[in-house]
C-alpha positions as CSV (number, residue, x, y, z in Angstrom):
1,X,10.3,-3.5,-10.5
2,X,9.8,-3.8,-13.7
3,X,6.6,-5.5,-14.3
4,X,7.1,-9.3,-14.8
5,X,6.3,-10.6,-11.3
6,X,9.0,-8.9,-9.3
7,X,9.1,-9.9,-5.3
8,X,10.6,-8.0,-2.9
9,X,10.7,-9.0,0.6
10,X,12.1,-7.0,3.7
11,X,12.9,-8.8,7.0
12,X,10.9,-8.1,9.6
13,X,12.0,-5.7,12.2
14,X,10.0,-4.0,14.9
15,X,10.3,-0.3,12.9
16,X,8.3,-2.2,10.4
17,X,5.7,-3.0,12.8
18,X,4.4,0.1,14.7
19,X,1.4,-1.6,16.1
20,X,-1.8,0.9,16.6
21,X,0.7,3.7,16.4
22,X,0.6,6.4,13.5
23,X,2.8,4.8,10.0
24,X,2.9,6.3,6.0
25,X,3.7,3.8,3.5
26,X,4.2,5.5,-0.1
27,X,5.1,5.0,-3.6
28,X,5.5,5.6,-7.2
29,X,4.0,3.2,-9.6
30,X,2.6,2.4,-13.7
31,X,0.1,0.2,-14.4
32,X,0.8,-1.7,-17.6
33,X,-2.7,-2.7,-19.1
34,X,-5.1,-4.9,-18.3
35,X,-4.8,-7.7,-16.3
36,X,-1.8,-6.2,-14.4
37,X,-3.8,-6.1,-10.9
38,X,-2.8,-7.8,-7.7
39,X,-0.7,-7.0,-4.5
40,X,1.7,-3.7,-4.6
41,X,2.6,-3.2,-0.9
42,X,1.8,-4.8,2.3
43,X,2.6,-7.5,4.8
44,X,0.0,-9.9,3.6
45,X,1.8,-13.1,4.3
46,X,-0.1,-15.9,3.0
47,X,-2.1,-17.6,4.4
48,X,-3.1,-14.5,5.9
49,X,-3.6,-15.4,9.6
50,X,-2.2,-12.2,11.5
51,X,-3.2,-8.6,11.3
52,X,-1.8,-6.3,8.5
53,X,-2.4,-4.2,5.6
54,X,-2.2,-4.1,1.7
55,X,-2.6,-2.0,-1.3
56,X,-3.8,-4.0,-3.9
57,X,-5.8,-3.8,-7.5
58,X,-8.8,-5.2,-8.0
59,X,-8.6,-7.8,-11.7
60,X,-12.0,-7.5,-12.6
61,X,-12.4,-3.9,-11.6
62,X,-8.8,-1.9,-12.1
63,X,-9.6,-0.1,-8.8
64,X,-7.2,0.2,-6.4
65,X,-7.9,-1.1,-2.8
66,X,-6.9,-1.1,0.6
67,X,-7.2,-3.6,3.4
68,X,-6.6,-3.7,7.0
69,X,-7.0,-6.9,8.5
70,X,-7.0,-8.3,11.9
71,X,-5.9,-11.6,13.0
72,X,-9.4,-13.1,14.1
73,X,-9.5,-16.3,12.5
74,X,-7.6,-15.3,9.1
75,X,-7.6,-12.3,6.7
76,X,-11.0,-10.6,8.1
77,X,-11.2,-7.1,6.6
78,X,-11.9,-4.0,8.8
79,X,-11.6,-1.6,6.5
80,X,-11.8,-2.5,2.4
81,X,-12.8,-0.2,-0.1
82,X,-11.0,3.4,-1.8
83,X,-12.2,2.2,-4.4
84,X,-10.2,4.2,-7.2
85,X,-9.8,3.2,-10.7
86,X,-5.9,4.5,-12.1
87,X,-5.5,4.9,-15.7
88,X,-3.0,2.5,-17.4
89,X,0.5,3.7,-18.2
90,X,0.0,6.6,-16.3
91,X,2.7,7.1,-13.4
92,X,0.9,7.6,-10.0
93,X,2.1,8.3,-6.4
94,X,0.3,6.2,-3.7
95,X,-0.3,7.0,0.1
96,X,-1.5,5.4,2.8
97,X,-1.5,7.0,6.4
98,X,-2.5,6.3,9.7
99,X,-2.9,8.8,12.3
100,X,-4.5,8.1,15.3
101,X,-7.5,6.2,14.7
102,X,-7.9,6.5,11.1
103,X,-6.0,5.1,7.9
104,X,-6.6,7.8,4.2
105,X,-5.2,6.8,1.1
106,X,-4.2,9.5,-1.0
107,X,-3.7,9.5,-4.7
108,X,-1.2,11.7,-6.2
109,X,-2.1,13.7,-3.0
110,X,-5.7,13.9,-3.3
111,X,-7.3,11.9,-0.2
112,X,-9.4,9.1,-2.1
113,X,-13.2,9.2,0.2
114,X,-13.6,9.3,3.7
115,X,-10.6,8.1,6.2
116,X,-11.5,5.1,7.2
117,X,-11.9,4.7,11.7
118,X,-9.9,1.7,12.6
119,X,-9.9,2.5,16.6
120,X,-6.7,1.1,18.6
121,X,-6.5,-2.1,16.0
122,X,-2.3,-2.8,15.6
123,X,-2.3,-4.0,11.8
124,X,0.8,-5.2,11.7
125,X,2.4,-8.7,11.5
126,X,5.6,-8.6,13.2
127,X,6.5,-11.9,11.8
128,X,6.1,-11.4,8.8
129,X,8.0,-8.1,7.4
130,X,6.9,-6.3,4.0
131,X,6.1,-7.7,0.6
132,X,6.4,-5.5,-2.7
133,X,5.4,-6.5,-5.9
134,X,3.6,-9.4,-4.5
135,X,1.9,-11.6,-2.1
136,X,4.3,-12.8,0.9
137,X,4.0,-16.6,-0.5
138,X,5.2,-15.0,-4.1
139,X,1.7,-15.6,-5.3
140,X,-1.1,-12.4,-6.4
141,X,2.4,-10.9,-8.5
142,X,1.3,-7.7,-10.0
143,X,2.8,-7.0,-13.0
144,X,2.9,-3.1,-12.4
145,X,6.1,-1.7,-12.6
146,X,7.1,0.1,-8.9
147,X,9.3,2.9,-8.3
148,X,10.4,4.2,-5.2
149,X,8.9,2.9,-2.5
150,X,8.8,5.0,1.5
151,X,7.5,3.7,5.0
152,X,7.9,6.0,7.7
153,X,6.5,5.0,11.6
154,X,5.1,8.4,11.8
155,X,1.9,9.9,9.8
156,X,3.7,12.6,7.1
157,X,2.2,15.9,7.7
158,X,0.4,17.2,4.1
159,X,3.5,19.4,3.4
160,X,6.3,16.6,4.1
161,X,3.9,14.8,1.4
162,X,3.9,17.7,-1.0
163,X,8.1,17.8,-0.3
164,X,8.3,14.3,-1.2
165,X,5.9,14.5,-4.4
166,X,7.7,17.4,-5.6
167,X,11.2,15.9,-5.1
168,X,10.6,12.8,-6.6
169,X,7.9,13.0,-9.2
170,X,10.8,14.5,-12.1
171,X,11.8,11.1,-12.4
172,X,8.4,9.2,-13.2
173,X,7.6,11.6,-15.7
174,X,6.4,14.8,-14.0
175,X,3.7,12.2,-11.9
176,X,-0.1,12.7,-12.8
């Protein structure tokens, strides 16, 4: 992704969708300057009328945030919030975790606030599949540019996350 308005979109498939179960979502990625804010990663289809989730930048703000939704009439949020400014052209590695009943984001490891309870809510739309670089519609295009990017339908333990970090972060400039 190079930071034009880049859209990836991955078929849905039932390992994409673990439901209420435990899931990490992860990747590299360099903000470009200002006005570069929008969708990263989720399965925000849009409308957004199912459960689901979404790392996403705030315009106004530059701080990164992360929604949970649940299907009750549209995109109601359950959890919003983390919010996390990240310093332009800087390279940064992104997590977000559920384990049991609680989602953490974690920013170049560091775990950004307080996990955030969720309870037995699935937030996943098994329709829809995963969006990168953009809304599900193609709209809400970030203009970031996106490295490697990891789901996994189990929560990472904090040294698998460490592993990963230190395996990969040569190649986006020793990460943050």
């Amino acid at each position: 992704f190079d930071g034009t308005d880049d859209l990836l979109s991955v078929a849905s498939h039932n390992s994409l969708a673990p439901g209420a179960a435990d899931w990490t979502v992860a990747l590299w990625f360099r903000r470009n300057g200002n006005g570069d804010g929008r969708d990263l990663i989720g399965n925000r289809a849009a409308p957004a009328t199912a459960s689901g989730w979404l790392l996403s930048f705030n315009l106004y703000s530059d701080q990164l945030h992360t929604y949970i939704g649940s299907v009750a009439g549209g995109w109601d949020i359950i959890a919003g919030g983390f919010a996390q400014v990240i310093a332009d052209l800087t390279w940064t590695f992104l997590e977000m975790k559920r384990l049991g009943a609680t989602i953490t984001l974690y920013v170049n490891l560091a775990a950004n606030a307080s996990p955030v309870t969720v309870g037995t809510t699935a937030i996943d739309d098994p329709s829809g599949g995963i969006f990168i670089g953009a809304c599900g519609d193609g709209t809400r295009a970030t203009k970031s540019h996106i490295g490697e990017v990891y789901q996994w339908n189990r929560a990472l333990t904090a040294q698998e996350s460490l592993n990963l970090y230190n395996e990969t972060k040569g190649r986006y400039g020793g990460g943050a």
